[in-house]
Every structure is written in C-alpha cells, then in structure tokens.
Backbone of each chain as ProteinMPNN parsed JSONL, in Angstrom:
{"seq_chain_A": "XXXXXXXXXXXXXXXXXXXXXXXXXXXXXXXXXXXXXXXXXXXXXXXXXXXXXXXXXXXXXXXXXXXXXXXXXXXXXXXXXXXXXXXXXXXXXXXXXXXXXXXXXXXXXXXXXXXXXXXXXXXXXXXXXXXX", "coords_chain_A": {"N_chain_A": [[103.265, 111.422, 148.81], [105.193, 112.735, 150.336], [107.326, 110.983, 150.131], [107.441, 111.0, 146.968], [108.556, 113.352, 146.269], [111.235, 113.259, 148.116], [112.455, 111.216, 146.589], [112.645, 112.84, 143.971], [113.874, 114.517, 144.91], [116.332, 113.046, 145.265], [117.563, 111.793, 142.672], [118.267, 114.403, 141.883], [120.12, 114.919, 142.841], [124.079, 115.348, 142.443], [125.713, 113.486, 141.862], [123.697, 111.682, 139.79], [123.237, 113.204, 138.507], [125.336, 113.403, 137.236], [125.877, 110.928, 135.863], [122.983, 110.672, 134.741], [124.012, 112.416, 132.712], [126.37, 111.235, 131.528], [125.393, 109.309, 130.14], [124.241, 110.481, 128.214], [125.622, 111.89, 127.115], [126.48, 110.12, 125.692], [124.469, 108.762, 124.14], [123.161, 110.583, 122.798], [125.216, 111.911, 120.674], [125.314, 109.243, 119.207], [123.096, 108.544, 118.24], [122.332, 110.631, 116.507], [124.22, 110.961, 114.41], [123.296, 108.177, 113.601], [121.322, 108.794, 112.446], [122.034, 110.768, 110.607], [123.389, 109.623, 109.206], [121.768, 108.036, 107.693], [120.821, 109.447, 105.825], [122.359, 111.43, 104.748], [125.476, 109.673, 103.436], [127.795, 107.712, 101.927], [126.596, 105.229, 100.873], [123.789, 105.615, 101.544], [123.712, 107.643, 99.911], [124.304, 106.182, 97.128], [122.085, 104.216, 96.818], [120.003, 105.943, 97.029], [120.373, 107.332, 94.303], [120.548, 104.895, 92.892], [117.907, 104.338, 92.901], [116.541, 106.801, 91.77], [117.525, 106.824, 89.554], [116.511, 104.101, 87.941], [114.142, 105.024, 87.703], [114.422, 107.153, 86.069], [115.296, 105.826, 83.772], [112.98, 103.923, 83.181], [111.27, 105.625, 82.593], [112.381, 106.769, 80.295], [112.351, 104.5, 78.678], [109.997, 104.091, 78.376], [109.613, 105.979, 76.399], [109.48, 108.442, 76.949], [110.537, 112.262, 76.346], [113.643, 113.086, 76.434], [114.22, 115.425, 78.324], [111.886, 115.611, 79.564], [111.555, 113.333, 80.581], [114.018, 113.648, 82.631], [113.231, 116.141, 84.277], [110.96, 114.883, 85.138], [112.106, 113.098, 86.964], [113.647, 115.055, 88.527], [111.321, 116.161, 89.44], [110.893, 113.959, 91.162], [112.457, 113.763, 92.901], [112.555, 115.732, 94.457], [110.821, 115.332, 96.267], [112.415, 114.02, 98.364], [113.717, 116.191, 99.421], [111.768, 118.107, 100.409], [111.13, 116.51, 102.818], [113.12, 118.226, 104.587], [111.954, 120.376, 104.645], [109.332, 119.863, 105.456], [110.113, 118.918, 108.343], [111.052, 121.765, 108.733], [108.442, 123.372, 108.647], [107.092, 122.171, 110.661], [108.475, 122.08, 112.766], [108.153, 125.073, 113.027], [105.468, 125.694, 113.156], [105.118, 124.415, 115.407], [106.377, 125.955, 117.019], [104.986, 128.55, 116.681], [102.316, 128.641, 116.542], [101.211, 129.543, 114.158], [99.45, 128.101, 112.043], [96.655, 127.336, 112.145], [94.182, 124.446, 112.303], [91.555, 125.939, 110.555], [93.063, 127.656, 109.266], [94.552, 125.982, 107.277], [92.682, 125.407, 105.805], [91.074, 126.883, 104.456], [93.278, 127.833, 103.084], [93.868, 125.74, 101.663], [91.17, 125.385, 100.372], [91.478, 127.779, 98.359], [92.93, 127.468, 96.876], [92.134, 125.285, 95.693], [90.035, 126.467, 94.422], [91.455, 128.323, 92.297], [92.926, 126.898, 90.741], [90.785, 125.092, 89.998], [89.435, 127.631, 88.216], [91.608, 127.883, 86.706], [91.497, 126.027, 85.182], [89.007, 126.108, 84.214], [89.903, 128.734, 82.506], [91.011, 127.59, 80.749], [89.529, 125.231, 79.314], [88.065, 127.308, 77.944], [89.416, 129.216, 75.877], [89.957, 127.236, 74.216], [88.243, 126.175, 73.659], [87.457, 128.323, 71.954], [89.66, 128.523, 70.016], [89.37, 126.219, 68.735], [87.372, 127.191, 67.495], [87.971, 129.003, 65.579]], "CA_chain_A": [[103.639, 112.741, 148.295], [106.465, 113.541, 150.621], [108.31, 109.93, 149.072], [107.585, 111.045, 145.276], [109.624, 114.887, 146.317], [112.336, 112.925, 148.31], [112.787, 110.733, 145.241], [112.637, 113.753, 143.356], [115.285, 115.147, 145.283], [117.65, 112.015, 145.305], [117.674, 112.244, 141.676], [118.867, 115.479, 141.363], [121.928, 114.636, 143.488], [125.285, 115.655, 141.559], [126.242, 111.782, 141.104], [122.579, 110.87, 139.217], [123.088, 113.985, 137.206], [126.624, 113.205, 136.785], [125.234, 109.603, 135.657], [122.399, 110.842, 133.504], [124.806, 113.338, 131.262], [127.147, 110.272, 130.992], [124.278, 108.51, 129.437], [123.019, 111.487, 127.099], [126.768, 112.193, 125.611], [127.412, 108.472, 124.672], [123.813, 108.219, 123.722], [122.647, 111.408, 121.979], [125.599, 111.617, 119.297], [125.271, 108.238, 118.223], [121.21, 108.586, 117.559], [122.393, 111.699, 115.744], [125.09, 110.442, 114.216], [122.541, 107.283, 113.014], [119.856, 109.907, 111.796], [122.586, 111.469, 109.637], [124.306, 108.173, 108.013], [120.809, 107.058, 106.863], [119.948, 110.533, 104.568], [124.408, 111.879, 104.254], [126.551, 108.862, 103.925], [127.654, 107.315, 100.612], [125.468, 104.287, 101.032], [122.59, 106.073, 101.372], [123.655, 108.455, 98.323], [124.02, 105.012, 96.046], [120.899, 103.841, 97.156], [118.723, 106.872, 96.431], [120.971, 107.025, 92.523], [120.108, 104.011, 91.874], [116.122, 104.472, 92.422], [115.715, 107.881, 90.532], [118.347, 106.108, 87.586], [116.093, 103.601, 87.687], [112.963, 106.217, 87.421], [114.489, 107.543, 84.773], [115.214, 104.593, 83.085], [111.959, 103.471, 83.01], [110.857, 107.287, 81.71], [113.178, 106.838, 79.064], [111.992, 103.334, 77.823], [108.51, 104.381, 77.873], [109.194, 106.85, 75.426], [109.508, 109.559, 77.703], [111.398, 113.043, 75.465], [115.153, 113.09, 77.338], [113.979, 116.815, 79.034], [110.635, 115.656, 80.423], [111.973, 112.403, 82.184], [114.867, 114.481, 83.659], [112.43, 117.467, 84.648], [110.168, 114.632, 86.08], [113.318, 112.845, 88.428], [114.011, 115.956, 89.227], [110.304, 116.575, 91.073], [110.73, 112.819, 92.089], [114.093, 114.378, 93.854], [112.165, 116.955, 95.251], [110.155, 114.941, 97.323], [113.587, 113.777, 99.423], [114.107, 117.789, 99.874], [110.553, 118.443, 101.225], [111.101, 115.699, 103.965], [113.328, 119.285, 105.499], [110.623, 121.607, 104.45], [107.955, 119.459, 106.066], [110.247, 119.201, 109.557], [110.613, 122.648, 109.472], [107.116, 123.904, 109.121], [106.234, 121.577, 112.027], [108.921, 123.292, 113.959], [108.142, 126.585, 113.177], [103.785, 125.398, 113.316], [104.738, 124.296, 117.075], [106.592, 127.153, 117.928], [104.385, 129.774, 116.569], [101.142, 128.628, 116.215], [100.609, 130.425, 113.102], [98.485, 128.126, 110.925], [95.583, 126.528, 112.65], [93.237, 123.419, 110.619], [90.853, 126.115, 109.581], [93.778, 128.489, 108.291], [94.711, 125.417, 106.763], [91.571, 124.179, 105.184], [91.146, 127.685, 103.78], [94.158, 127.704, 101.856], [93.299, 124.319, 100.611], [89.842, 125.938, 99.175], [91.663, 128.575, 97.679], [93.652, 126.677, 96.157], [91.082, 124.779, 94.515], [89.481, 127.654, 93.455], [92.263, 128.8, 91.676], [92.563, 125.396, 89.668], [89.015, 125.349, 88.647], [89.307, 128.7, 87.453], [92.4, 127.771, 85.623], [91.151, 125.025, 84.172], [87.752, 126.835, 82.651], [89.815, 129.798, 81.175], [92.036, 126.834, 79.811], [88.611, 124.962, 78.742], [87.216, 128.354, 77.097], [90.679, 129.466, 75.61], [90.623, 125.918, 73.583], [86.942, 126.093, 72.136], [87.513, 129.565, 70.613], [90.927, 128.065, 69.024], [88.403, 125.086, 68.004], [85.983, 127.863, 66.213], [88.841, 129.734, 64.52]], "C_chain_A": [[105.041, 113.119, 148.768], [107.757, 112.493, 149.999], [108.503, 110.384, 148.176], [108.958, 112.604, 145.506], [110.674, 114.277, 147.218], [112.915, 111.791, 146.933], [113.06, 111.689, 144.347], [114.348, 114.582, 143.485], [116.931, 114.067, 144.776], [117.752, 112.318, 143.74], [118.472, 113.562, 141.029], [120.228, 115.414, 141.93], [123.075, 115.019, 142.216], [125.391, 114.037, 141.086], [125.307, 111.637, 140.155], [122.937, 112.086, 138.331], [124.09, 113.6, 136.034], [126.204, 111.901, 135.76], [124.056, 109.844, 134.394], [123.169, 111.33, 132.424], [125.986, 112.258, 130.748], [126.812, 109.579, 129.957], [123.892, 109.034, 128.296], [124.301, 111.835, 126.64], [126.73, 111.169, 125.451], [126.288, 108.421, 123.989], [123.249, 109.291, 122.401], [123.482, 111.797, 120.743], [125.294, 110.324, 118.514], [124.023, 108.475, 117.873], [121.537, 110.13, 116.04], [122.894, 111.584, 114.463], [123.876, 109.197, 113.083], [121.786, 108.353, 111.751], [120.962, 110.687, 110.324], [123.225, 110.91, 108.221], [122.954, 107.643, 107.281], [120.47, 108.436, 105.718], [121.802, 110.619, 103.89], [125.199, 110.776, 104.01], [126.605, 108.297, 102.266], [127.129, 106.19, 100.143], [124.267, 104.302, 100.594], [122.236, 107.026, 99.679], [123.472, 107.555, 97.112], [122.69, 104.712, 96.195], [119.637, 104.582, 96.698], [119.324, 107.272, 94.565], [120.213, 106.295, 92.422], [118.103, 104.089, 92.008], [115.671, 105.635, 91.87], [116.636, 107.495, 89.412], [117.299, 104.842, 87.02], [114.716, 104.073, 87.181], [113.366, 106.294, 86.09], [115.22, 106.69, 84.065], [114.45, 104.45, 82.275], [111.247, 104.834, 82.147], [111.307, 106.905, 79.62], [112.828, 105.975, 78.129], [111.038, 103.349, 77.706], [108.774, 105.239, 76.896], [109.181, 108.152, 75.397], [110.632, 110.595, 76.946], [112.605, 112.967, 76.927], [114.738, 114.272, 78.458], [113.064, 116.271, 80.222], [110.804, 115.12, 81.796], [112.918, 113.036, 83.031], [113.691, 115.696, 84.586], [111.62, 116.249, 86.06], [111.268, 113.641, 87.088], [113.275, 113.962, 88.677], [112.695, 116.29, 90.663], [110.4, 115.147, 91.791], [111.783, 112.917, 93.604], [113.429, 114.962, 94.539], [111.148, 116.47, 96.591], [110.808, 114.448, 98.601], [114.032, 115.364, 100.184], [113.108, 118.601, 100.823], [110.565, 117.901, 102.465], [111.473, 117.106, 105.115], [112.461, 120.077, 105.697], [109.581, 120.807, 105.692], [108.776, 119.686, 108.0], [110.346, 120.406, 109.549], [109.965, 123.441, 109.803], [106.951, 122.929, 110.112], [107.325, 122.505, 112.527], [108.231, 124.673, 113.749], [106.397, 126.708, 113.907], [103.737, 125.396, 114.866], [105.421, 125.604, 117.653], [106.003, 128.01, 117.733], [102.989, 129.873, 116.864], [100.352, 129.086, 115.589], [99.536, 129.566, 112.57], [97.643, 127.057, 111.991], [94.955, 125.385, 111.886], [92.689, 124.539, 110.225], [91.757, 126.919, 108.744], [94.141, 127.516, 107.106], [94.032, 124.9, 105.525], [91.196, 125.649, 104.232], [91.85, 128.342, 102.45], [93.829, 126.473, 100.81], [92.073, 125.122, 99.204], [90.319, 126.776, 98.474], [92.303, 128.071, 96.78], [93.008, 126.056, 95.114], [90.242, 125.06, 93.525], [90.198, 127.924, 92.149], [92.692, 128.184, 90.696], [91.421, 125.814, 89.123], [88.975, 126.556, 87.944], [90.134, 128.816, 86.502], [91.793, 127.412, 84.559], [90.056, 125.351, 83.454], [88.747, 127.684, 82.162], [90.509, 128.753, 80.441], [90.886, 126.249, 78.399], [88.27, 125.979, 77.349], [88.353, 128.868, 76.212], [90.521, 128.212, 74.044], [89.373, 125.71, 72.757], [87.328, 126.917, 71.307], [88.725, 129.334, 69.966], [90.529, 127.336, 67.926], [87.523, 125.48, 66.67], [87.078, 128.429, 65.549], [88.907, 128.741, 63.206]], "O_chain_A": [[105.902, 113.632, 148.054], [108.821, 112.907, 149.539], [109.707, 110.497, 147.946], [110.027, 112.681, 144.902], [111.535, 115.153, 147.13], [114.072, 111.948, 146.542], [114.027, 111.315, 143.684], [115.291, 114.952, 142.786], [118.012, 114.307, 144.239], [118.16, 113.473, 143.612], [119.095, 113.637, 139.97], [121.256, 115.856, 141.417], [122.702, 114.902, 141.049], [125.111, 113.622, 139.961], [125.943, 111.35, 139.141], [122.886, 111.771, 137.142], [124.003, 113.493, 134.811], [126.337, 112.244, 134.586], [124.181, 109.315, 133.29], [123.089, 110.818, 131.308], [126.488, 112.428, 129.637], [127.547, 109.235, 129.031], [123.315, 108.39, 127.42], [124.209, 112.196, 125.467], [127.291, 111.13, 124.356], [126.569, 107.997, 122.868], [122.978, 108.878, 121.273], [122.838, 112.045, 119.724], [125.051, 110.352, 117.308], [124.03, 108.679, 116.66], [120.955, 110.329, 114.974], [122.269, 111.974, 113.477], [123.725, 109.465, 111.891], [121.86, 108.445, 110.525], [120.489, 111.03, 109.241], [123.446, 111.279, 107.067], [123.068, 106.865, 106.333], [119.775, 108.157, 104.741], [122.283, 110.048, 102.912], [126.137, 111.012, 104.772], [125.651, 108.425, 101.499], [127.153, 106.057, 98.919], [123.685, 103.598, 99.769], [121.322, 107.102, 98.857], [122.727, 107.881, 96.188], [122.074, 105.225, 95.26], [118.611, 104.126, 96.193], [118.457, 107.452, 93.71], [119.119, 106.593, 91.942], [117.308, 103.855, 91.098], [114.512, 105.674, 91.459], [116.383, 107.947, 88.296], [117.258, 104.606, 85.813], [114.205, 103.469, 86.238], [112.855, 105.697, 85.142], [116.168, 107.354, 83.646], [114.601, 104.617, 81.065], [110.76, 104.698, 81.025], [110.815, 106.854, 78.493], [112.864, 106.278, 76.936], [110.662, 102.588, 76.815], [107.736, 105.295, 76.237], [108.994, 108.915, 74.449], [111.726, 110.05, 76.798], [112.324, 112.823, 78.117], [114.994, 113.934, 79.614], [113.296, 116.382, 81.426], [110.627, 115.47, 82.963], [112.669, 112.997, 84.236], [113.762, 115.68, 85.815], [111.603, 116.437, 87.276], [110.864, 113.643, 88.251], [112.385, 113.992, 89.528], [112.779, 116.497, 91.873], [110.018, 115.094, 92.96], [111.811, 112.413, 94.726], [113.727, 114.701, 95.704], [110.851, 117.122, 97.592], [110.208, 114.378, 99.674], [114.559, 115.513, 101.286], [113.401, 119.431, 101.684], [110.082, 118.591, 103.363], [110.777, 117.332, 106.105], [112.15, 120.506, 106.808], [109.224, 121.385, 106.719], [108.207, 120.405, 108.821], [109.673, 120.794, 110.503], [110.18, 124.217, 110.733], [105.903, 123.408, 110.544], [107.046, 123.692, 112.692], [107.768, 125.195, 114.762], [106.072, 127.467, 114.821], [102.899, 125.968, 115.563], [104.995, 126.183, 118.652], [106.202, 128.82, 118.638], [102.46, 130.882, 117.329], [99.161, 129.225, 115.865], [98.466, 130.173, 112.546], [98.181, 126.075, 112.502], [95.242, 125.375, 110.689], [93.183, 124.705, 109.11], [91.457, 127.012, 107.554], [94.097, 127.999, 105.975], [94.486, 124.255, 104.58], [91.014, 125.346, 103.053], [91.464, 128.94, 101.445], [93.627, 126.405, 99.598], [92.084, 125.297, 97.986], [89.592, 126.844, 97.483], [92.028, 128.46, 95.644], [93.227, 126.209, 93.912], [89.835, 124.54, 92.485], [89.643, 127.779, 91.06], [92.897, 128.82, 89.662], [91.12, 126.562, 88.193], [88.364, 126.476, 86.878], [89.902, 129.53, 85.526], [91.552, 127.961, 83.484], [89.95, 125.04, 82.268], [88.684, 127.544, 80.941], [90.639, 129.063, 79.257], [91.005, 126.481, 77.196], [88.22, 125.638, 76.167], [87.671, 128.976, 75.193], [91.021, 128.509, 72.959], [89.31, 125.263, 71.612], [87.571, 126.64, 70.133], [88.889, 130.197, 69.103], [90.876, 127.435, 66.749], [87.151, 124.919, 65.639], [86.892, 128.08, 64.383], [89.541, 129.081, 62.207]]}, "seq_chain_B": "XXXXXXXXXXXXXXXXXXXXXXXXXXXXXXXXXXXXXXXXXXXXXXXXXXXXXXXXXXXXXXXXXXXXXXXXXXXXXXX", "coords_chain_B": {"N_chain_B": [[124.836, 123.389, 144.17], [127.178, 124.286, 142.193], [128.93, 122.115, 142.25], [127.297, 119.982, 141.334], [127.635, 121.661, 138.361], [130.494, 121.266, 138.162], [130.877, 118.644, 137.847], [129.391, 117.349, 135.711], [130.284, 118.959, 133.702], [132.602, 117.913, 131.958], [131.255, 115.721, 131.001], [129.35, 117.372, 129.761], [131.062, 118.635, 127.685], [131.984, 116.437, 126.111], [129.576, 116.046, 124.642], [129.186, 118.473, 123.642], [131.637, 118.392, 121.544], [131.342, 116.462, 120.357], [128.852, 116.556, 118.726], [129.446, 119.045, 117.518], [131.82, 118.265, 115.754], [130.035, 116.377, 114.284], [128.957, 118.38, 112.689], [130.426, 119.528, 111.423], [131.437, 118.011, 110.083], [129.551, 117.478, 108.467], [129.801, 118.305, 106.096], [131.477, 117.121, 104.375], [130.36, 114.564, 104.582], [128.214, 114.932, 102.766], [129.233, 115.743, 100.038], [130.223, 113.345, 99.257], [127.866, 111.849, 99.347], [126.511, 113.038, 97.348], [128.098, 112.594, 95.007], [127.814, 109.908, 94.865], [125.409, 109.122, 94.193], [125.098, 110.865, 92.165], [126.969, 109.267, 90.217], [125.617, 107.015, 89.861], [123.555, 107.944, 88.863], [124.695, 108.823, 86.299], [125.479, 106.756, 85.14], [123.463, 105.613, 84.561], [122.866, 106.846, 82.066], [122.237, 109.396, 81.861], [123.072, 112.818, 81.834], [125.949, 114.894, 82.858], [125.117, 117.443, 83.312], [122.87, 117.831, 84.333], [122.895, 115.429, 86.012], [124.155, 116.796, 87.94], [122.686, 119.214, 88.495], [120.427, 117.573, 89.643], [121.193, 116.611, 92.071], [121.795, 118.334, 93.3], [119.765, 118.644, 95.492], [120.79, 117.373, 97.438], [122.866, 119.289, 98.895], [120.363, 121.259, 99.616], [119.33, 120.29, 101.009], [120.327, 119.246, 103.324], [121.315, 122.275, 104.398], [118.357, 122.888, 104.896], [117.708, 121.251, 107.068], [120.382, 122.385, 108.797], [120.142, 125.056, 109.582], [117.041, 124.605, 110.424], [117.998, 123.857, 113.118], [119.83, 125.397, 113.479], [118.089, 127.685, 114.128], [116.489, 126.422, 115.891], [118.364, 126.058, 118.025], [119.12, 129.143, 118.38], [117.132, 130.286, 119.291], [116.093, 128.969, 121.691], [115.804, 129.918, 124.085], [113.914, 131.378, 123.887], [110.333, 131.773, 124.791]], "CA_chain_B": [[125.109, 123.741, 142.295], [128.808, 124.466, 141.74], [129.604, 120.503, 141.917], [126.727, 119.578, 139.855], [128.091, 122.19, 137.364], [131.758, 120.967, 137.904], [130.484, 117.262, 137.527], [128.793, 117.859, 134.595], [131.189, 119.519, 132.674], [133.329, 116.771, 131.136], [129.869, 114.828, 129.599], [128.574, 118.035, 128.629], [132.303, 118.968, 127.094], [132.472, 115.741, 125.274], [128.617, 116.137, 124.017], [129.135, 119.608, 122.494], [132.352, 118.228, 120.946], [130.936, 115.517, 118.979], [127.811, 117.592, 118.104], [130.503, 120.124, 116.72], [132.78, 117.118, 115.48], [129.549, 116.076, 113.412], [128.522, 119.286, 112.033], [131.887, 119.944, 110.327], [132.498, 116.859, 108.766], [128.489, 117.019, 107.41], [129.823, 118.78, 104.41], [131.985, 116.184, 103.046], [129.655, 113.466, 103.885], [127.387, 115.515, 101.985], [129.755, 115.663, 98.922], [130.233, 111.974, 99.27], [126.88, 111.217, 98.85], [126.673, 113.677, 96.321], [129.178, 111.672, 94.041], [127.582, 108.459, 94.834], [124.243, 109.946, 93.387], [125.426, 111.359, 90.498], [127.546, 108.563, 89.352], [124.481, 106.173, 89.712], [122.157, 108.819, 87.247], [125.416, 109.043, 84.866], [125.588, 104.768, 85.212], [122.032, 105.122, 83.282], [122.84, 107.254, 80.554], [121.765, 111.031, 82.533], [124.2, 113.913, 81.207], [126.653, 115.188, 84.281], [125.018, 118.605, 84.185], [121.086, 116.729, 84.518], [122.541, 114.681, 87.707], [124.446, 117.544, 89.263], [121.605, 119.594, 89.371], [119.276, 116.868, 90.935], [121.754, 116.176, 93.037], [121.525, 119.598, 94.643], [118.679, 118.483, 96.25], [121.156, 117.096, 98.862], [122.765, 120.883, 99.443], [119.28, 121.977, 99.584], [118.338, 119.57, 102.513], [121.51, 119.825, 103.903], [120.742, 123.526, 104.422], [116.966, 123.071, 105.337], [118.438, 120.622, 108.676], [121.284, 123.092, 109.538], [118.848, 126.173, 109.531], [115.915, 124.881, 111.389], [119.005, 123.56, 114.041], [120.669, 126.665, 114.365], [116.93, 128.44, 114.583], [116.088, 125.957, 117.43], [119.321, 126.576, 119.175], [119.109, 130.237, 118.731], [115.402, 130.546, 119.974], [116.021, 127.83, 122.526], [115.606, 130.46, 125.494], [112.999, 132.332, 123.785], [109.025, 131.048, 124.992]], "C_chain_B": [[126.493, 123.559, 141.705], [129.458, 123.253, 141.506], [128.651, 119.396, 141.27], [127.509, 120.038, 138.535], [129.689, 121.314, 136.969], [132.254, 119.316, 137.778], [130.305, 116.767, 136.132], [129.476, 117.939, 133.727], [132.012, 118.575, 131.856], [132.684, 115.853, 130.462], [129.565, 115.811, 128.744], [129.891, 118.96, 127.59], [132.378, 117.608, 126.099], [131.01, 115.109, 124.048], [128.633, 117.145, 123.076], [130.271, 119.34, 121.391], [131.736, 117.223, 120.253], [129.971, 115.627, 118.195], [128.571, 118.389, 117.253], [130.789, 119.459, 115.375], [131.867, 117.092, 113.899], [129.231, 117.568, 112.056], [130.12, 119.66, 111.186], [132.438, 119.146, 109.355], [130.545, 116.831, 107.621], [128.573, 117.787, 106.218], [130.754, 117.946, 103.696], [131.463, 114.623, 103.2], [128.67, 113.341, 102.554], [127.89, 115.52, 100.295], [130.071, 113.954, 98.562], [128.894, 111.156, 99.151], [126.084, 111.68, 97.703], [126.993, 112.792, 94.936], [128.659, 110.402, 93.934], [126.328, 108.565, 93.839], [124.485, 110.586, 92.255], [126.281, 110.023, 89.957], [127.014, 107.51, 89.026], [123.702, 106.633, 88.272], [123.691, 108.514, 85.988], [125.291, 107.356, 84.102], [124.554, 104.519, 84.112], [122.188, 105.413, 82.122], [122.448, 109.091, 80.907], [122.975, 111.952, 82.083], [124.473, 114.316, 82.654], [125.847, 116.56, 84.621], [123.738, 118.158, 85.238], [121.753, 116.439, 86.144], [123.472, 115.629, 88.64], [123.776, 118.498, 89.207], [120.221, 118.981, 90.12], [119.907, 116.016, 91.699], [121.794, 117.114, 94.155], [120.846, 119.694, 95.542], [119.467, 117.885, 97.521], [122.084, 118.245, 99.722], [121.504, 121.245, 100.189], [118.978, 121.058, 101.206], [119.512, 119.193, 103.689], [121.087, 120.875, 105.104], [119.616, 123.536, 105.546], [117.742, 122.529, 107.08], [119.074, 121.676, 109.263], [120.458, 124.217, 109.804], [117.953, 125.515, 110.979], [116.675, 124.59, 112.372], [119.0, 124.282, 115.004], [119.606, 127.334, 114.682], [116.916, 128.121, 115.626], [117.092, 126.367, 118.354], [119.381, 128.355, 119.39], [118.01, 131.251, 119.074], [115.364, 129.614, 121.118], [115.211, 128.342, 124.189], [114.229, 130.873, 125.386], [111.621, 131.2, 124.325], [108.385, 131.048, 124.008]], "O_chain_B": [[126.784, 122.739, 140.834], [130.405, 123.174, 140.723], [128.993, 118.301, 140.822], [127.968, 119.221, 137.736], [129.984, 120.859, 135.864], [133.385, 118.842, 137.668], [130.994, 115.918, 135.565], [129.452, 117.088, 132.838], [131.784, 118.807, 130.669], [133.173, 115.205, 129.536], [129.454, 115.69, 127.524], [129.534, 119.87, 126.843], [133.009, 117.89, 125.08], [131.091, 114.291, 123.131], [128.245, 116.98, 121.92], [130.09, 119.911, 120.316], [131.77, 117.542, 119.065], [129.936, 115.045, 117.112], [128.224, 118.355, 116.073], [130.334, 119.772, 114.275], [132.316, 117.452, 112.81], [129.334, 117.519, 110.83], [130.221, 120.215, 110.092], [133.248, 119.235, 108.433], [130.379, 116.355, 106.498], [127.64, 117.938, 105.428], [130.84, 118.036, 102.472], [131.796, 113.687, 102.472], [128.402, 112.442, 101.758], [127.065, 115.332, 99.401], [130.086, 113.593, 97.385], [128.881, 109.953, 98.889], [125.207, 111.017, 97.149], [126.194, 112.451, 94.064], [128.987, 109.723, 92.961], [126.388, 108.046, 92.725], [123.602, 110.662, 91.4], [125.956, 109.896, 88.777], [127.499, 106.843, 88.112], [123.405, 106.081, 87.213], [123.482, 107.989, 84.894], [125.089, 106.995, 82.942], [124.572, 103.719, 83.177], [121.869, 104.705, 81.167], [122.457, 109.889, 79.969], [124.025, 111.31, 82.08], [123.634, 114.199, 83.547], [125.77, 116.944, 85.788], [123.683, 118.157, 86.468], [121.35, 116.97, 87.178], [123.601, 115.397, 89.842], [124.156, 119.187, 90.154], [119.357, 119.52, 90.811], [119.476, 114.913, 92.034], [121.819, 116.936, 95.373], [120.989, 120.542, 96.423], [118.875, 117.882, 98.6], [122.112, 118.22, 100.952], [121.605, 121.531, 101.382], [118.435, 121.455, 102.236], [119.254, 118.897, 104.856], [120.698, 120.616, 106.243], [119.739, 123.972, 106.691], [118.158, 123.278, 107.965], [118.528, 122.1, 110.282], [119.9, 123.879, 110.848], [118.127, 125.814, 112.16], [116.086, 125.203, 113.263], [118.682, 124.317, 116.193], [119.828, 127.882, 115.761], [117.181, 128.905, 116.537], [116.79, 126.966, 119.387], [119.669, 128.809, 120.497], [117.98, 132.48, 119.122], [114.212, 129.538, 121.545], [114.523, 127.733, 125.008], [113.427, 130.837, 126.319], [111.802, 129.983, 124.286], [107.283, 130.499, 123.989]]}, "name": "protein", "num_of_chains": 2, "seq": "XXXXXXXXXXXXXXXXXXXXXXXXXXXXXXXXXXXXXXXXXXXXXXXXXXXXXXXXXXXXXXXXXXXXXXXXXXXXXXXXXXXXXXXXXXXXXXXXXXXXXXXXXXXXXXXXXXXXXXXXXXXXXXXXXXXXXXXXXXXXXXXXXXXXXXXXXXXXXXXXXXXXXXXXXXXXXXXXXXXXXXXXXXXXXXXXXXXXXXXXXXXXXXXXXXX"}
C-alpha cells in the first residue's frame, strides 16, 4: 500500500508530467488529425462519390424515375450524417441520463402503434375507393 | 505546482495550437471533399443541383462534430 502511493507520488513529479504531456501533444493531434482525414479529406470525399454514383447508377438502370433514385441517394447519404447524430445522443445519453432501455422500448411501442394504425386507416381508405 | 504548471506549458501550448490549427483548416477540407463528392455524382450523369444538395450532408456532419465538441468543452467543468 505505502509502495503503490509512493509510486503514485513519483509519477506525479513535474519531469513524468512534463514527459506524459510531451506524449499527449505529439500523440493526441495526430489520432485526431487521423479521425478527421478518414470522414474530411478529398480521398475520403472520392471514395464515398463514387459509392452513392454508383447507387444511383444502379437506381437508374433498374428503371428507377430520375427523382426517386436521387431522393433515395439522398437517404443513402443520410446514413453518413446520422453517424454525428448517433455520437451525439450517446454524448448527451451519458451525460444526462435522460433516456433509460425502458424509455427507450416505450418509444419503440409507440412507434409501432402509430404504423399499425397508419397502415389500417391506409388499408380501410383503399377498400372504400375499391367500392366506389 | 508552479513548475509542474511552468513545465507543462509548452506541450500544453503546442496541443491547443494544433487542436486550433485543425479546427480552422476543417472548413476547407470540408469543401474539398465536398468537390470530390459532387464531381463523382456529376461523373454518373446526377444534375449539379441533385449532388450539391447531397453533398450537404458533409456541412451537416461537419456541424453535428463541431457542436457536440464545443458542448463537451463548454460543459467540461460542469458534473
């Protein structure tokens, strides 16, 4: 015990600090720096072109109307935009502790509700068009 | 303390500067990958307005990053 708190101590010494923060500027821009060249960089920008040009490509040669396939790249886009959304409900989830699983699992059901209920008035909506 | 602090200071002076450094230039990497992305969708046959609005999606997440950032840094103290 009294080793692990003189170790403890040595550590904190000015030199080892001096020594760690040497370590954490050379090391923490470049990781940052990495993290930024793989989503921002014009590499990465060709790279994600060419797989929603190729999306909508393939849209297009199926048969797909010019609007739709654009409309649907566009939500295929949207799933690269959520990646922020999703980190920053976890940040905000860990710092607040607003939504719990069951708050979670609640919305879910409502959700589902709200479908099925679509989808009968859609159902019932589409016979009485049927009887006209 | 005072020669920790005055130890210190020249890592954590050349950490906030390249943290800075980055954040200023991430708007014209951002337009640079912008351009690369749109000139891919036009490459197919996509109309310029079509791929510069689903290109916005890299504004948009841009944005989302710098945000929750500056949140964390400006809640950093808070518990």
């Amino acid at each position: 015990m009294v080793d692990e708190d003189e170790r403890k101590h040595r550590n904190m010494q000015p030199e080892n600090i001096k020594e760690i923060l040497s370590v954490v500027s050379s090391e923490v821009p470049a990781l940052i720096k990495s993290i930024l060249n793989s989503v921002f960089s014009e590499e990465a920008g060709r790279n994600m072109g060419k797989a929603a040009a190729a999306y909508y490509k393939e849209l297009k040669n199926g048969g797909m109307p010019e609007q739709v396939a654009v409309k649907m790249t566009e939500d295929y886009m949207r799933t690269f935009t959520s990646i922020g959304d999703m980190l920053r409900s976890g940040g905000m989830m860990r710092r607040h502790g607003e939504h719990s699983g069951e708050d979670i699992g609640a919305e879910i059901e409502k959700k589902i509700h709200e479908r099925l209920d679509k989808k009968a008035r859609d159902a019932d909506e589409g016979e009485e068009e049927e009887k006209e | 303390m005072v020669k920790t602090l005055f130890k210190a200071t020249p890592n954590l002076a050349i950490l906030g500067t390249s943290v800075f450094w980055m954040y200023l230039t991430l708007g014209s990497r951002v337009r640079k990958a912008r351009r690369a992305f749109e000139k891919q969708l036009v490459s197919q046959g996509m109309s310029k307005e079509d791929a510069k609005r689903l290109s916005a999606c890299y504004n948009d997440l841009k944005n989302n990053i710098t945000n929750m950032l500056r949140r964390q840094v400006v809640n950093f103290e808070r518990p």
